[in-house]
C-alpha positions as CSV (number, residue, x, y, z in Angstrom):
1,X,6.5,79.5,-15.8
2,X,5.0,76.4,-17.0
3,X,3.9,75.4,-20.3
4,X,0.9,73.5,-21.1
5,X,3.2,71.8,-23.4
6,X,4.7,70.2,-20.2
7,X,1.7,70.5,-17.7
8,X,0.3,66.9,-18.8
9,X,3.4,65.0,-17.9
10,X,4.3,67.2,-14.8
11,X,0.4,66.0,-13.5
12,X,1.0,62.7,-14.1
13,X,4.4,62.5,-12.4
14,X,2.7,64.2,-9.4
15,X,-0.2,61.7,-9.8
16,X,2.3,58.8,-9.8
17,X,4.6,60.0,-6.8
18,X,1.9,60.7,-4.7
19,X,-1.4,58.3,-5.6
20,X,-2.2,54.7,-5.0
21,X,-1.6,53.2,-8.1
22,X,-4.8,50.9,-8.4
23,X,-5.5,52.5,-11.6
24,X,-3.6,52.2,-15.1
25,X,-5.2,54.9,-16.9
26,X,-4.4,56.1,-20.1
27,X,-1.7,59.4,-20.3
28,X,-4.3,62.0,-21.4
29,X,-5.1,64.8,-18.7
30,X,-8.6,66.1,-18.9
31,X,-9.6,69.3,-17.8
32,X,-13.1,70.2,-19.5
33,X,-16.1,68.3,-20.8
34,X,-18.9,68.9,-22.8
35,X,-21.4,67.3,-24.7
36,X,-19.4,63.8,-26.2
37,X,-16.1,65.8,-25.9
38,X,-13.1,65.8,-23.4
39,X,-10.0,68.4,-23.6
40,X,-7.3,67.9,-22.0
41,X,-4.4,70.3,-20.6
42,X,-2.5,71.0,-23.9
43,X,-6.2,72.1,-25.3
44,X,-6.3,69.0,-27.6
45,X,-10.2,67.9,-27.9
46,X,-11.6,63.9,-28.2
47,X,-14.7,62.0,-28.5
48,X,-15.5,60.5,-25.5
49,X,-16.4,56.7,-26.2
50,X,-16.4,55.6,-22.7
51,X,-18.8,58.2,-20.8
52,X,-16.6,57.4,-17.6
53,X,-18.5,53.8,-17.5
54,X,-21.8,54.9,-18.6
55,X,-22.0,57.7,-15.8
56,X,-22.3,60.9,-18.2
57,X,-25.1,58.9,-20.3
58,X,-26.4,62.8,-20.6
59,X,-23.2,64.2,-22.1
60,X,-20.6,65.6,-20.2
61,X,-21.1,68.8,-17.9
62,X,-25.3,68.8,-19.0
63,X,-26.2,73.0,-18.2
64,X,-29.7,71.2,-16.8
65,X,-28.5,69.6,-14.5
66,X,-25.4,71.4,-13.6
67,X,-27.8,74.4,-13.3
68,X,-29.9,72.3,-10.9
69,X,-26.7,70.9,-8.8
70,X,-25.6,74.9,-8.5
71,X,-28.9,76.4,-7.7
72,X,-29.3,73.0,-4.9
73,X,-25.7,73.7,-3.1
74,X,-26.6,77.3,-2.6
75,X,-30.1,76.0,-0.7
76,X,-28.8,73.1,1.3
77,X,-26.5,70.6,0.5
78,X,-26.9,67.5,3.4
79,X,-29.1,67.5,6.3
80,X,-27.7,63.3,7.2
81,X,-31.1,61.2,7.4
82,X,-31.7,62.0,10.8
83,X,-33.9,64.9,9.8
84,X,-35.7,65.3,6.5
85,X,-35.5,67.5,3.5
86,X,-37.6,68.6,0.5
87,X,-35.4,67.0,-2.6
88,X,-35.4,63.5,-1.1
89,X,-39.3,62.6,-1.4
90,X,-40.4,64.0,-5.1
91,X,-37.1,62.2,-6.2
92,X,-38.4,58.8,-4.7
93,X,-41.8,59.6,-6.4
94,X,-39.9,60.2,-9.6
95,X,-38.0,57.1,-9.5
96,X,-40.4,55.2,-8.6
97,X,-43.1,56.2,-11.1
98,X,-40.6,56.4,-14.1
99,X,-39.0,52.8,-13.4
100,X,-42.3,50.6,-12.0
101,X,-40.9,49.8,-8.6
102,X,-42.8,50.3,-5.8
103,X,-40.1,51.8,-3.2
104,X,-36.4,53.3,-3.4
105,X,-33.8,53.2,-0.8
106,X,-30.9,55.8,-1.8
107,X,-27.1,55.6,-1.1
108,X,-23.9,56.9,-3.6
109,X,-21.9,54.6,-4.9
110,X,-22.6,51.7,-6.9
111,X,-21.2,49.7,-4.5
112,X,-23.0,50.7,-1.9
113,X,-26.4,50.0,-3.7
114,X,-24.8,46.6,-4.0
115,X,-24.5,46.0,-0.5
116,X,-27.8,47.1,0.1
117,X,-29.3,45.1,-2.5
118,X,-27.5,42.2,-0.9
119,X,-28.3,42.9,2.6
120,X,-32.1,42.6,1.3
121,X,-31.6,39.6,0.1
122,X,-30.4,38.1,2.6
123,X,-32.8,39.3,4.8
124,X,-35.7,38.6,3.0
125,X,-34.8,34.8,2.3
126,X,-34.8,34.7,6.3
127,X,-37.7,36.8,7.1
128,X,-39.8,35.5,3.9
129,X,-38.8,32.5,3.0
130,X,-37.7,30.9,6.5
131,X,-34.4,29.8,6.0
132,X,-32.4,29.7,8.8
133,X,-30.3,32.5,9.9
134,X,-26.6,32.5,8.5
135,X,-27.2,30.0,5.9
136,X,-28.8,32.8,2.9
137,X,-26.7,31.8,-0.4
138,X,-27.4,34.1,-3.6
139,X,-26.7,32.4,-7.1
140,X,-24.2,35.1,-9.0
141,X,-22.2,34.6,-11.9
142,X,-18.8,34.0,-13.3
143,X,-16.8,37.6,-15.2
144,X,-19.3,39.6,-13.4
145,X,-18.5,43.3,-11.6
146,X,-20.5,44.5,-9.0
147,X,-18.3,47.1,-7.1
148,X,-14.8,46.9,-5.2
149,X,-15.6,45.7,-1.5
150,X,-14.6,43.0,0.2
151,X,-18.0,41.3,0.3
152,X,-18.6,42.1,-3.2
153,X,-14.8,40.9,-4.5
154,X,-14.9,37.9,-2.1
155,X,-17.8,36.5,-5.5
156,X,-15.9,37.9,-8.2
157,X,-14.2,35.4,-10.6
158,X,-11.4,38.1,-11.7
159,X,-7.9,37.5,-10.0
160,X,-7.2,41.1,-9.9
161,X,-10.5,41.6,-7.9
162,X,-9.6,39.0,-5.3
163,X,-6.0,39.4,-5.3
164,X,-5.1,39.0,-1.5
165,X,-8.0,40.5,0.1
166,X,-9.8,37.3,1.6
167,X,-10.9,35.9,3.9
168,X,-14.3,36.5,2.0
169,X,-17.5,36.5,2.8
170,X,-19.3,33.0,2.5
171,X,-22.8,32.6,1.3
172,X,-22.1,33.2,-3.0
173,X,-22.7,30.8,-5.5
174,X,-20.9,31.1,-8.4
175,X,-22.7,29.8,-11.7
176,X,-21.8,30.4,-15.8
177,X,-23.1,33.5,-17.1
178,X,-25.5,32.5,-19.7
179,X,-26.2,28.9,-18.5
180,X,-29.8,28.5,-17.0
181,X,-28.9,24.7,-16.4
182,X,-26.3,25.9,-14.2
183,X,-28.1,27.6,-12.4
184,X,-31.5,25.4,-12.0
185,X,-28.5,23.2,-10.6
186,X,-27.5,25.6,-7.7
187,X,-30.7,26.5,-6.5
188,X,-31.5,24.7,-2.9
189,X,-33.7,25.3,0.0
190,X,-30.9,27.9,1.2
191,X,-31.1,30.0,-1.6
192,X,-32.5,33.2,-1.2
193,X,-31.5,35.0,-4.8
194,X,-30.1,35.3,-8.0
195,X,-28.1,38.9,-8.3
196,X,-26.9,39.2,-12.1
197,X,-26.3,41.8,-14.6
198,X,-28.7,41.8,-17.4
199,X,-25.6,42.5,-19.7
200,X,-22.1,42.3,-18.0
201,X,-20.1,45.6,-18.9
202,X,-16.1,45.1,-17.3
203,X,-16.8,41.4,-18.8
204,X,-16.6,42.9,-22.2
205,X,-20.2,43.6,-23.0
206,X,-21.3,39.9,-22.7
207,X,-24.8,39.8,-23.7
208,X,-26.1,36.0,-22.5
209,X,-28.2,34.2,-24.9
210,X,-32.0,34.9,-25.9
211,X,-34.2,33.6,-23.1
212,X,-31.8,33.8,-20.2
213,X,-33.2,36.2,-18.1
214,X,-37.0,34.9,-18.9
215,X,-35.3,31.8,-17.6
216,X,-34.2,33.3,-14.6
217,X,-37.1,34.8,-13.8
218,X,-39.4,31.5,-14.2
219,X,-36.9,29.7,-11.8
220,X,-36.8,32.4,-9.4
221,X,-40.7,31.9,-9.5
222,X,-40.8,28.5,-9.4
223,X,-38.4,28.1,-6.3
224,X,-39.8,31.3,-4.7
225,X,-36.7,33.0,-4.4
226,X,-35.6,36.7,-5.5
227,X,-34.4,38.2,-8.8
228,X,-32.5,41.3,-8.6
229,X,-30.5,42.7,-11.4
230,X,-27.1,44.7,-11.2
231,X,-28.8,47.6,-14.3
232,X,-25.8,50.2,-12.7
233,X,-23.7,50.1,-16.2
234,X,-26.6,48.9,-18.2
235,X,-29.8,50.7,-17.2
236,X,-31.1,54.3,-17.6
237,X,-30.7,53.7,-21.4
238,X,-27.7,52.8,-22.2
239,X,-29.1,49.2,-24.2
240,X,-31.6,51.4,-26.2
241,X,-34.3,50.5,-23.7
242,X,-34.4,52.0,-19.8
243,X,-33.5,49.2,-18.4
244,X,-31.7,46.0,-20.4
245,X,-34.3,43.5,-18.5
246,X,-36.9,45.2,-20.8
247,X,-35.1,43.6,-23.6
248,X,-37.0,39.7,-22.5
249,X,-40.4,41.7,-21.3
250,X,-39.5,40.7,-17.6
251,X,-39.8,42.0,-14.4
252,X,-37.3,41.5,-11.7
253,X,-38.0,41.5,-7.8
254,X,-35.6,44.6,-7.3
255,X,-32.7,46.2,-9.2
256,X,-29.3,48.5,-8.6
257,X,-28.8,51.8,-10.6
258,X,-26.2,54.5,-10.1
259,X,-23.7,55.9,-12.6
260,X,-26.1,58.0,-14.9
261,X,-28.8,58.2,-12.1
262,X,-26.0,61.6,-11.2
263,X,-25.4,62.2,-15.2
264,X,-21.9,62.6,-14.0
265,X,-21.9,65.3,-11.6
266,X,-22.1,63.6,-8.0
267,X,-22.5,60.4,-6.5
268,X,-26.3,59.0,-6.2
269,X,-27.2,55.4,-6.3
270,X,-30.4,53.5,-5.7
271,X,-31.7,49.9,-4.9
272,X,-35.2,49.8,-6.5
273,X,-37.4,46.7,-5.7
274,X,-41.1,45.6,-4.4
275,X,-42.6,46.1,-0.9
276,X,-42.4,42.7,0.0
277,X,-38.0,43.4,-0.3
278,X,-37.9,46.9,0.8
279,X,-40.2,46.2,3.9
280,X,-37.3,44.0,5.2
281,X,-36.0,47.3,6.2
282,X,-36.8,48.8,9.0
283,X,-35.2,52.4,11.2
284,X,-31.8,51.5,12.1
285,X,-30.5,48.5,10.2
286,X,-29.2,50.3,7.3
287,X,-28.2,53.8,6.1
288,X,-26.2,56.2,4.8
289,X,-24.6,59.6,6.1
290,X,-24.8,61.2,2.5
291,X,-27.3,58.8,1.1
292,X,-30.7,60.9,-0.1
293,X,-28.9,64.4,0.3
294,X,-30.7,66.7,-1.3
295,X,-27.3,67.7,-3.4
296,X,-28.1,64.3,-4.8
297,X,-31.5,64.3,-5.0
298,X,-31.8,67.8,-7.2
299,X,-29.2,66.1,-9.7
300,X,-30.5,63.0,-9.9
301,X,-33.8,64.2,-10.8
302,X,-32.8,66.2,-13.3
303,X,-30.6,63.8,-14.5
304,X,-33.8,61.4,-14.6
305,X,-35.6,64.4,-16.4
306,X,-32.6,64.9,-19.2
307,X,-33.2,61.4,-20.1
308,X,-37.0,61.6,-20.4
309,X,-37.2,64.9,-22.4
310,X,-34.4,64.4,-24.5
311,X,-35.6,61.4,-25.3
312,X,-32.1,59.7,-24.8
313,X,-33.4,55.8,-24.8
314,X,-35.0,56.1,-28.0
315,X,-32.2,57.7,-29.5
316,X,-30.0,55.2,-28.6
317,X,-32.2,52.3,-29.6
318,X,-32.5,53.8,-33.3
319,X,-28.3,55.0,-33.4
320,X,-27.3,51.3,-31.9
321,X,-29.0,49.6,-35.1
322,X,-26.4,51.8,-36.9
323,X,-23.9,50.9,-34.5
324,X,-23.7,48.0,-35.0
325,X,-24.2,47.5,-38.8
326,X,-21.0,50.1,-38.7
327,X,-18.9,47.7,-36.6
328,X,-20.0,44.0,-38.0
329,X,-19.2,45.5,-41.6
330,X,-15.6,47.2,-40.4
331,X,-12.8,46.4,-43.0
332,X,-10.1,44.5,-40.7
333,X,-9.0,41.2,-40.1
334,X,-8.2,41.3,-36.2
335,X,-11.8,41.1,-35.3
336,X,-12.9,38.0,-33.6
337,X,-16.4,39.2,-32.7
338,X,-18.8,42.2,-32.3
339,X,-21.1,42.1,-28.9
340,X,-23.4,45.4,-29.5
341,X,-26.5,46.1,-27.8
342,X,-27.8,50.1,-28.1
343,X,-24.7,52.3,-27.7
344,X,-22.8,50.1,-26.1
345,X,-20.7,47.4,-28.0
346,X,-17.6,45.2,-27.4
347,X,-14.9,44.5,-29.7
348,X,-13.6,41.4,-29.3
349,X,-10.3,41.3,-30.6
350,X,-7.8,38.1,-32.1
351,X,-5.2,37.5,-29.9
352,X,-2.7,37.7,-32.8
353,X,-3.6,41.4,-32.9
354,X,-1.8,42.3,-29.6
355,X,-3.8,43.6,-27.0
356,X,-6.3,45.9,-27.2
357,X,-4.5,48.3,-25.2
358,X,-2.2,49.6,-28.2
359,X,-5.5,50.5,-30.3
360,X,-6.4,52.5,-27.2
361,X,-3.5,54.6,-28.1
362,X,-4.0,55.0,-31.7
363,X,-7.4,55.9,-30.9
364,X,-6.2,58.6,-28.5
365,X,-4.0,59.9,-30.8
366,X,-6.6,60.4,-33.5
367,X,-8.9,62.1,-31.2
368,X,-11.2,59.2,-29.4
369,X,-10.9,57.7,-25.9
370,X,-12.0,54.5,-24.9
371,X,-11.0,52.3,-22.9
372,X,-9.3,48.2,-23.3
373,X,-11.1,45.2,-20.7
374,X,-9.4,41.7,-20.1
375,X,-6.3,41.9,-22.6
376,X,-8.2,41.7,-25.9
377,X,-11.4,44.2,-26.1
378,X,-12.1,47.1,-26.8
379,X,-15.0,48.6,-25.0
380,X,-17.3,51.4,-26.6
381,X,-19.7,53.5,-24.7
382,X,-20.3,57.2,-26.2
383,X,-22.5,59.5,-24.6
384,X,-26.3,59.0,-25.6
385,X,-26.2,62.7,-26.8
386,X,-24.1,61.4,-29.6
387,X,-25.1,62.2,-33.0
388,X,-24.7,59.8,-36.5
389,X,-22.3,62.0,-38.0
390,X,-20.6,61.8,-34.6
391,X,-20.8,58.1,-34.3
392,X,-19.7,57.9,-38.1
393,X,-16.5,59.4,-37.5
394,X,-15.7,57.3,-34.5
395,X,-16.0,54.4,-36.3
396,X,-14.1,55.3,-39.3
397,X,-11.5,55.9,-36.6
398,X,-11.9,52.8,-35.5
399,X,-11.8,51.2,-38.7
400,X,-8.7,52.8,-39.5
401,X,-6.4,51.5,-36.7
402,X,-7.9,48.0,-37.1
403,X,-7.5,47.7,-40.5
């Protein structure tokens, strides 16, 4: 019989022999959630400090919503878009009045909102703006992460994202993150849009400096072109505000979400813009088998509703002050900056200190996961559930392996 002493490392030699090995995940088997806590196989519990990249913003395994995703997949579970069913409109209503936008269009994966958001673009800059067809270019920027398809890798600046995979598609241009200059320099009659992330998460948690995305927005004005934001990892409150383009009092022309729009329990993403993007839709050009399910649509609204009457973003906007004041006033020398914005932070680590990776470990073994990002940082993302005393420990944890 086996022992749960050795069922961790017979999984992951099963995982190994018989899985792609795109991932290098870290050798802790999970097998329960709840709340800001993982367990894994040999029963051992952690803090959860990456909330499976801002996904499970709700905690993990939420009884709302899991109550609402059980109660939906003994109803109906997926009708396709060809015929209609009662979750999918009050969820578009609910989106819609919660976030500002004047019309959703849902798919699953992040990616996929993405693509949709880019395919609107594109489309609009020739049906709106005139240029001529084949020539749309969208201004994006260097370290960012958008998804994992080959349109969407063919604009990323990471060489593990573009190893091998091109041709790509043409049409990107890629600007600094951060640099308004840069990007007042790249706009021309062919340019349609500027797709960015209000705050790039796999980057590191880069925040870009005070005024950029008003800047943005008054050049995307000016030069009649689009501004749609990549809010995915950083939306639905993870910033301490619902959406980090809040943060500058904008507006942008349309937006991505996804991850926390499911609080962890099944894949739902949306593009969310203005009826002068979404009307470059019409039946046919675009859709989804699975996108607008009503499995989806019963989660994600009470995913949406966890947020609201838990009142998760203002939570995190008062926790990340103390966040942050934890992390810039950590005992240890092999810091080299701290990047924190709500409950999400970056911790930009010397290189004399050895990779970020190790700490990872030392973490785990004291009883928090999270997870390293481009050699030297350490990425921090709890739950929003999370509580001081909760936050207090991880950080003395922290502290303790840095020091």
């Amino acid at each position: 019989m086996t022992t749960t002493a050795t069922r961790a490392a017979e999984l992951i030699e099963q995982e190994n022999k018989y899985g792609a090995h795109n991932y290098h995940p870290l050798d802790v088997v999970c097998t329960k959630g709840e709340g800001v806590y993982l367990t894994d196989v040999d029963g051992k519990r952690y803090m959860d400090f990456l909330a499976a990249y801002s996904a499970v913003n709700q905690g993990h395994n939420h009884p709302r919503i899991g109550e609402a995703m059980i109660a939906q997949v003994k109803q109906l579970a997926l009708t396709s878009r060809a015929f209609r069913n009662d979750q999918f409109p009050p969820l578009l209503e609910k989106l819609c009045q919660l976030t500002g936008f004047a019309k959703a269009l849902l798919m699953n994966s992040g990616a996929e909102a993405v693509e949709t958001a880019l395919k609107a673009m594109r489309k609009w800059g020739y049906d709106k703006k005139g240029i001529e067809d084949g020539n749309a270019e969208i201004i994006v920027a260097d370290g960012n992460f958008h998804g994992r398809t080959t349109t969407i890798v063919g604009f990323s600046t990471d060489p593990d994202s573009t190893s091998r995979f091109g041709p790509f598609t043409p049409g990107f241009v890629i600007v600094p993150y951060g640099d308004l200059k840069a990007v007042a320099a790249a706009i021309n009659p062919n340019t349609a849009a500027i797709f960015m992330e209000p705050i790039q998460g796999e980057a590191g948690v880069v925040i870009p400096p005070q005024g950029f995305l008003k800047g943005l927005r008054q050049l995307a004005d000016q030069h009649r072109i689009l501004l749609v934001l990549d809010e995915i990892q950083s939306g639905l409150g993870r910033t301490g505000k619902l959406f980090a383009f809040e943060h500058e009092g904008i507006r942008p022309d349309g937006i991505t979400i996804g991850k926390a729009l499911s609080g962890g329990y099944y894949p739902v993403s949306a593009f969310l813009a203005s009826d002068a993007v979404m009307d470059v839709f019409t039946p046919g050009i675009h859709g989804s088998t699975y996108g607008g399910n009503p499995l989806a649509c019963a989660v994600a609204s009470a995913a949406l509703d966890v947020l609201v009457d838990e009142r998760l973003v203002a939570h995190t906007a008062e926790l990340g002050l103390h966040l942050k004041h934890r992390l810039e006033t950590m005992k240890t020398d092999k810091v080299q900056e701290i990047r924190c914005i709500g409950l999400w932070a970056g911790v930009e680590l010397k290189p004399e200190a050895g990779g970020a990776r190790k700490y990872c470990y030392a973490l785990k073994d004291r009883g928090m996961l999270c997870k390293d990002t481009h050699v030297n940082t350490l990425r921090l993302a709890p739950p929003l559930v999370i509580t001081k005393e909760q936050l207090d420990w991880a950080v003395d944890q922290l502290e303790a392996v840095l020091a």
